[in-house]
Each structure stands twice: as C-alpha cells, then as structure tokens.
C-alpha atoms as one frame of an Amber mdcrd trajectory, in Angstrom:
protein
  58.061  -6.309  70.829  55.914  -3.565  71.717  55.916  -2.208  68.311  55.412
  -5.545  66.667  52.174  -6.286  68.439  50.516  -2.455  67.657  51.547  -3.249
  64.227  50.126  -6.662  63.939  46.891  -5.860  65.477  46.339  -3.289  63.084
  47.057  -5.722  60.140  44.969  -8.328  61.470  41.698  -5.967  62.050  42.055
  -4.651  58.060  41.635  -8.468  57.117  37.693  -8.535  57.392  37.759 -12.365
  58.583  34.045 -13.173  58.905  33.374 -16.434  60.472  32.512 -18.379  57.474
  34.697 -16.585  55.352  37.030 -19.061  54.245  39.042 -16.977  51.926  39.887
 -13.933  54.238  40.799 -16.201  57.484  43.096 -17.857  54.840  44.923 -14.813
  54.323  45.012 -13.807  58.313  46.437 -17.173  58.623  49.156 -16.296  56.110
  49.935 -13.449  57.564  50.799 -14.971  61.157  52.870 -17.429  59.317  54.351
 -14.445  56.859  55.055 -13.068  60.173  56.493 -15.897  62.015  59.019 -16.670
  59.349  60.065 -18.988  56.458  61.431 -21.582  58.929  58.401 -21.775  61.394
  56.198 -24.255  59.134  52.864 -24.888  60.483  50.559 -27.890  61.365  47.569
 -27.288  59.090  44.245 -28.943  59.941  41.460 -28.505  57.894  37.394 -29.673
  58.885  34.202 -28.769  56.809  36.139 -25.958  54.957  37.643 -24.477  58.049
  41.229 -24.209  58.809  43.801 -24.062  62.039  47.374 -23.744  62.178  49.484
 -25.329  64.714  53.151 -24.082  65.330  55.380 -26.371  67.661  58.695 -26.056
  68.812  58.129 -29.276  71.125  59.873 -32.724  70.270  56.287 -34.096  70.451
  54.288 -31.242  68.092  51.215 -32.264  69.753  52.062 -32.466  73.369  54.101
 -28.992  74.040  54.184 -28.290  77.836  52.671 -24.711  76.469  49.881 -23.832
  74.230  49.538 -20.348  73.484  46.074 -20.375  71.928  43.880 -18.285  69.782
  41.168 -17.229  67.462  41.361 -14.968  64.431  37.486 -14.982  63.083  35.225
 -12.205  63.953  31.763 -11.750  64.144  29.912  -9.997  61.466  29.938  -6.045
  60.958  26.939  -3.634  60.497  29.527  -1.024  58.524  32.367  -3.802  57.568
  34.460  -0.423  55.400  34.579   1.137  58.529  35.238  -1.073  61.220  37.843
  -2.963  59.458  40.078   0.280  59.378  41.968   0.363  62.838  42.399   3.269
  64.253  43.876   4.890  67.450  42.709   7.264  69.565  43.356   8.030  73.539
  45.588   4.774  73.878  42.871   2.760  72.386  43.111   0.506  69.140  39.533
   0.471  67.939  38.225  -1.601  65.358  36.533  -5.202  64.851  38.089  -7.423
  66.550  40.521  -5.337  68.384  39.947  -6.730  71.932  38.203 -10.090  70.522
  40.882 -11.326  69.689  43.232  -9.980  66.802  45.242  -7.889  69.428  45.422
 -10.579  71.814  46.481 -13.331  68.804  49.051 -10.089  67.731  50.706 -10.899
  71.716  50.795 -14.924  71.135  52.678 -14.304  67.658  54.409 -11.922  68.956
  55.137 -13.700  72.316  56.011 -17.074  70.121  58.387 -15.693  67.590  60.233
 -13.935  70.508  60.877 -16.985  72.615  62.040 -18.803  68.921  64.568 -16.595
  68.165  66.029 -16.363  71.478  66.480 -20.611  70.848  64.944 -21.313  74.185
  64.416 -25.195  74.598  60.571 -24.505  76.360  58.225 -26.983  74.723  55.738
 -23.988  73.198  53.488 -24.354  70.407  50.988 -21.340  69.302  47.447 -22.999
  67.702  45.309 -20.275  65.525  41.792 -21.489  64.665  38.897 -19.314  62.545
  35.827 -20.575  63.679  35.579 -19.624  67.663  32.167 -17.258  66.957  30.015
 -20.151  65.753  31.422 -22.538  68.330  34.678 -23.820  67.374  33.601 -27.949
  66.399  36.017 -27.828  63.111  38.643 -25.697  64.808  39.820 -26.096  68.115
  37.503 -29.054  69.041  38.952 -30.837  65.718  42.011 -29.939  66.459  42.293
 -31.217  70.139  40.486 -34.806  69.002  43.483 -34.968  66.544  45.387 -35.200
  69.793  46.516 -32.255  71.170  47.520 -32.326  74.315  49.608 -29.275  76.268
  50.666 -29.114  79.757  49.182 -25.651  80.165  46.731 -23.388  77.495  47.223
 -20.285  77.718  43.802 -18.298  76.179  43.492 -14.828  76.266  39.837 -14.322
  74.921  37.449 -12.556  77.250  36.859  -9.243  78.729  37.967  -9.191  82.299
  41.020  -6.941  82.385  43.866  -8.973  83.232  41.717 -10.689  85.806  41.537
 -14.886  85.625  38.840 -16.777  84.689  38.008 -19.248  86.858  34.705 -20.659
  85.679  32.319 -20.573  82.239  29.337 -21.366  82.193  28.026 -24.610  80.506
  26.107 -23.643  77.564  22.946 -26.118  75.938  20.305 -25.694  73.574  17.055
 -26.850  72.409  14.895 -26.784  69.845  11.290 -28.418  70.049   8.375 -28.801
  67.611   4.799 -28.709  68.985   2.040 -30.128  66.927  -1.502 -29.845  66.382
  -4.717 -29.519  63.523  -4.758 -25.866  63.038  -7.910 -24.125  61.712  -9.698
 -20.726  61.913  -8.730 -19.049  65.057 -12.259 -17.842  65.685 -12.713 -21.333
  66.361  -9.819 -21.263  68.741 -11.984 -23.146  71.791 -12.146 -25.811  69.777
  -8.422 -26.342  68.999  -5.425 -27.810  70.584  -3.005 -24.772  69.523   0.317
 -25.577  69.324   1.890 -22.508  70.244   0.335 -23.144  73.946   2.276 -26.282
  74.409   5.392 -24.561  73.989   4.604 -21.203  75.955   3.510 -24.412  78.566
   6.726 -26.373  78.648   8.801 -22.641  78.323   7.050 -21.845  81.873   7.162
 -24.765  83.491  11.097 -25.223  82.852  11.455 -21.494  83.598  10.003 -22.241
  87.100  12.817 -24.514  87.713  15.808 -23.822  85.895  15.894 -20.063  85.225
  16.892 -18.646  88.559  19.271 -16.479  87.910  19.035 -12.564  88.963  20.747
  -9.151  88.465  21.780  -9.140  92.255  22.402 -12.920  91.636  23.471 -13.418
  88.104  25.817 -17.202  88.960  23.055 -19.257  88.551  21.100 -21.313  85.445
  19.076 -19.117  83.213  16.432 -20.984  80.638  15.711 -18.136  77.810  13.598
 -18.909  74.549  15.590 -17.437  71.596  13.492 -17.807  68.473  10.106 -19.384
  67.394   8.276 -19.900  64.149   5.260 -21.292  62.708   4.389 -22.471  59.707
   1.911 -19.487  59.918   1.406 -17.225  56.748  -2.082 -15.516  58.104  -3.274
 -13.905  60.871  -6.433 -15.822  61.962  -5.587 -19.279  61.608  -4.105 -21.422
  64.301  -0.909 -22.638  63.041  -0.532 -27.099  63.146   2.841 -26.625  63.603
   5.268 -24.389  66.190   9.004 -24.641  66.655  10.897 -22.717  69.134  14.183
 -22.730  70.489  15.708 -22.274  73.941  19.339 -21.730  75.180  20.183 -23.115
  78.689  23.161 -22.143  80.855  24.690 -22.905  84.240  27.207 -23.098  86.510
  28.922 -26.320  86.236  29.152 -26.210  90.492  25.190 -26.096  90.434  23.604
 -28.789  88.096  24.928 -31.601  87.171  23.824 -31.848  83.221  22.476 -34.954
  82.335  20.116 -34.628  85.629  18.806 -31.266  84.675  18.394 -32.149  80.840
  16.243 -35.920  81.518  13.961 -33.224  83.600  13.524 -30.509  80.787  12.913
 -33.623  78.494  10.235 -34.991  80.590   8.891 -31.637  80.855   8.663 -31.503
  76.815   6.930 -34.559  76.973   4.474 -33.393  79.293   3.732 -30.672  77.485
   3.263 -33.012  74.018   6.417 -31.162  72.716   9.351 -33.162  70.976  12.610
 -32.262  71.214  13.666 -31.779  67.385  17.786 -30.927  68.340  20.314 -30.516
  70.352  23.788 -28.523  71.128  26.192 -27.913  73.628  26.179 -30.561  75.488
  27.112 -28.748  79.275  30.461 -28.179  78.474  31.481 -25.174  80.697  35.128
 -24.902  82.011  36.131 -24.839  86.053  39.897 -24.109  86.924  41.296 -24.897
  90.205  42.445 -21.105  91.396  45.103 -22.712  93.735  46.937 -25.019  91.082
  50.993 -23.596  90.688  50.813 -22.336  87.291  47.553 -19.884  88.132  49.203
 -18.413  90.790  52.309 -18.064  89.229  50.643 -16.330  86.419  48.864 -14.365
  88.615  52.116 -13.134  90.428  53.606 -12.717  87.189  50.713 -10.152  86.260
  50.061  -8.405  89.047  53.653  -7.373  88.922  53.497  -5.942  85.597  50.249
  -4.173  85.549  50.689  -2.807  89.243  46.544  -4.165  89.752  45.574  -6.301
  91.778  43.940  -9.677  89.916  40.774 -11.147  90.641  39.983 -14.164  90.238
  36.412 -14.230  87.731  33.280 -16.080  86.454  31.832 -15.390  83.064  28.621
 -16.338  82.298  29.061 -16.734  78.164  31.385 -19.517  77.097  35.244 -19.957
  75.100  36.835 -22.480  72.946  39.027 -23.501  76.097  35.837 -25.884  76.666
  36.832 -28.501  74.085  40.209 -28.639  75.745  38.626 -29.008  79.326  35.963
 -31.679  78.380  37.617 -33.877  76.548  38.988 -37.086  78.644  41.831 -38.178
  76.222  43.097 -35.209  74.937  43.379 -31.669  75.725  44.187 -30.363  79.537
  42.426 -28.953  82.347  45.355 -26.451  83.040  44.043 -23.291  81.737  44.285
 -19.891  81.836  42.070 -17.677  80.473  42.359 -13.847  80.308  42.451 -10.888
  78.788  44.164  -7.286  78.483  42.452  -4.207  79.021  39.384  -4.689  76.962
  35.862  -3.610  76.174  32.946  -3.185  73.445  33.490  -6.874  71.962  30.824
  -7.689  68.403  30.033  -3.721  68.718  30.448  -0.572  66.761  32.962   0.274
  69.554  35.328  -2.505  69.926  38.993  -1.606  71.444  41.177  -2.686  73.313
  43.963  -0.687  75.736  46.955  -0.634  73.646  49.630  -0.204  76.596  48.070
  -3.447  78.556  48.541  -5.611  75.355  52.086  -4.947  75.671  51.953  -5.983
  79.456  50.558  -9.145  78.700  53.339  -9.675  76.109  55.720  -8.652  78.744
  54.173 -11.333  81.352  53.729 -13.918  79.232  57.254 -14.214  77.823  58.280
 -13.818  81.497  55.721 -16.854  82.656  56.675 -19.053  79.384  60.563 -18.547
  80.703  59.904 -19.441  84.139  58.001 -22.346  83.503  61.560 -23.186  81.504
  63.149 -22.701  84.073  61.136 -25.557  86.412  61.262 -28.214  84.262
C-alpha cells in the first residue's frame, strides 16, 4: 500500500486542480475512481458547477458507520508549471498540494480500496469534494444536507503532525458600507467622511472582540481585510466606503449570536450598515475523551512511536458543515494530519514515510471499529 499512496500523490499533484476549475477536479475525480476500480461506482453530487463523489460500501450509502473524507482542490499557484511537478527530495514529496491534501486523499483511496478487496463487512464510505479552499457550501456542506450521515468522519486536513484536533475556530465575516456627501478634501472640516465611520466602528469592535495575543493566541481576533472607495482622486472625500472584516473565536469563549447583535449595534452607532454576511460561527469542538478519539489516538501513537497531542487550530475545515448541522452529519470527528508543512506556499510537502503510517493506522482503526460492532 505503501507504494500505491507515493504513486497516487504524485498523480494527483500533476493534475493542477484550481478551486474553480471545473474541468481539472473532473479529471482528479476520475482518477480516484480509475483507481478504485470498475466495480466501485460512485455517488455523484453536483451544486453550482461543482462536483463530489461519494463511495459506500454501507447497506445505507448515506449512513456508513465510517466516513473517510477529503478534498482534492488546491489553492492557486504563483509558478503553476512548476509546482504541479512532484518531486522528492530528503523523504519529502513537494509540490502543490502535497500535504493539503492530495497525499492525504492518496491514504483514504488507498486506505478504502484496501479494506474493499479484503471483503470486510465495515460500513465505510470515502466522500471526495473540490471546493474546500473557498469554503466548501456546494461540496461537503451540499453533500451532508443531502443526508449524509456517518458514525465517525475521519478528516485528515491540517498541519499538526499526527496530533488531534480538538477545536477550530468559528470563522464570520462582514462587510459594511459607510456613507456620506463627499467633496474637496481641503474642505474636509466641513464633511462627514465616510472612511471615519468605519476606522470608528473597526476600533470600537477591536476594543472588545480582538483580544487575542502571540503569548495568548486562543482567543477572538476582529481584523479588517479589505476596503474600497468609490475614490478615483486624491483630494476628494469619497461619499461612499466599504470595508470588510473577518471575525474568529473560540467556540468555548463567545457564544455567536451574542457577540454578532453587539458588533451590529456597534455598526449602527457608527452610521455604518452591514451590506453581508458569511460564516455564520461555525467552528468545530470534539470531546477528547469520547472512545473512538482515544482509540485512534492509541492506534497512532503506536505506529509513529510519538506521543499525540491533543490541538487547537485557529483557521477552520470542511468538518464544520458536518459538526453544525442538527439533522445530518455527526459530531464524531477526527481531524489530523501526517507529517506536514508549507501548505498554499512555494514549499508545500509533506513527510512521505508518515503518510504511510497513517495508512497503516487507519486500516488498523477502520478494522477495529469492525471488530466492535
């Protein structure tokens, strides 16, 4: 299996599957079924032009007792000829995508297919999706409202080095629009510039909600990410301002809808609007004691001789749609990673040895959990 999974990875990366690319993450797609085999027929579910695949072994396709679970878009390249040609050097497989996630998607194919052939009876199913970098609505949120349900996901998308994630932050954004009459900024006492209700609201939410620290980085931050006028010379007072603002938090800390009814009052205040909205505080928090995490975590430690961790990350993963949603989906999750580093850089890898670990321990976990049913 060890071979299959080097292999794999390498043909995945030379696909350059740009989010938004429907075409290439068509053929990756083909590819993991090419791989899988003639009589391993996928699920396909397609939203706004962007498709998943869903293999299932289960009697219930959409309710397997494991869901192996990945992504196989990547985010854009500065020198795409170059960094879509894997290469391997010190034990590393460099290349975009190599750690996020086309090596760890190489060890649920290759994981999946292995535990098929062997004709196990474990419920196991193996979902793909292509559009994790710009949020994953039309893929793995879709996907999950269509009624997918597992007993335990099983995500290996981060960077923590076989350690277990334990809690994402919950990510939210705004955009606002400030408003006023504009004119010659020599005349700037006289007008009500726009730009000063935003940099007024920005502050005054700042004060409350961006707290975190580099000695004390779990906590909310409140950071302004773009802003634009409608501006086209340099001494006039622009009549309209936009800006935009991402908010994140620990789940533990803020309750959402609390914190957001104070940052909208604070807009108003400030004679902002709020134009739009996304995110909606969906962060992920696994209970570190629950069976299956600490039979993982056994399972791991074994194989990798280190000693796991259990981690928080502050950016977020697609194993929020399966955690928020109160019909569908699960809150038994396990998110991870091999040996990892560089993710949407010129420098992307990932260890090649500890992706073959992971496929060791994870055919060993999907077997045991077999074997306590």
């Amino acid at each position: 299996m060890e071979q299959d999974i080097l292999q794999l990875s390498m043909d995945l990366i030379r696909i350059p599957s740009i989010t938004g690319d429907a075409k290439q993450n068509l053929r990756l797609l083909n590819l993991a079924k090419s791989f899988l085999g003639s009589k391993n027929k996928p699920i396909v579910f397609k939203k706004n032009g962007v498709v998943s695949y869903l293999w299932s072994n289960a009697k219930e396709p959409m309710k397997p007792n494991i869901l192996l679970f990945g992504h196989l878009d990547v985010v854009d390249a500065e020198s795409p000829s170059e960094l879509f040609r894997p290469k391997l050097k010190k034990g590393r497989l460099l290349g975009r995508g190599a750690g996020d996630m086309k090596g760890h998607a190489a060890v649920l194919l290759a994981c999946y297919k292995q535990v098929l052939e062997t004709n196990t009876d474990v419920s196991l199913a193996l979902l793909l999706t292509t559009d994790e970098e710009v949020g994953g609505f039309n893929g793995a949120r879709y996907v999950v409202e269509s009624g997918l349900k597992p007993g335990i996901l099983f995500l290996p998308d981060s960077s923590v080095n076989f350690d277990i994630v334990v809690s994402e932050k919950a990510p939210h954004h705004f955009t606002i629009e400030a408003k006023g009459e504009g004119g010659h900024a020599s005349r700037a006492f006289e007008i009500d510039n726009p730009l000063n209700k935003i940099l007024g609201f920005y502050e005054e939410v700042r004060r409350e909600f961006h707290i975190a620290t580099r000695k004390k980085s779990w906590a909310s931050t409140f950071e302004i990410v773009a802003i634009a006028t409608n501006n086209r010379s340099l001494n006039k007072v622009p009549s309209l301002a936009t800006a935009s603002f991402s908010w994140r938090w620990p789940l533990e800390h803020i309750k959402f809808e609390v914190g957001r009814r104070k940052i909208l009052k604070i807009a108003t205040k400030h004679s902002c609007k709020v134009v739009s909205e996304e995110g909606w505080g969906e962060g992920v928090m696994i209970n570190k004691s629950a069976s299956y995490v600490n039979k993982w975590k056994k399972i791991i430690e074994q194989n990798s001789g280190k000693k796991v961790s259990f981690t928080k990350v502050h950016g977020s993963s697609d194993a929020r749609h399966f955690f928020n949603n109160g019909l569908y989906g699960t809150k038994n999750i396990i998110v991870t990673s091999a040996v990892t580093g560089g993710h949407h850089s010129q420098s992307e890898w990932v260890d090649v040895e500890s992706l073959a670990i992971l496929g060791k321990s994870l055919l060993q976990f999907i077997n045991e959990q077999k074997l306590s049913q």
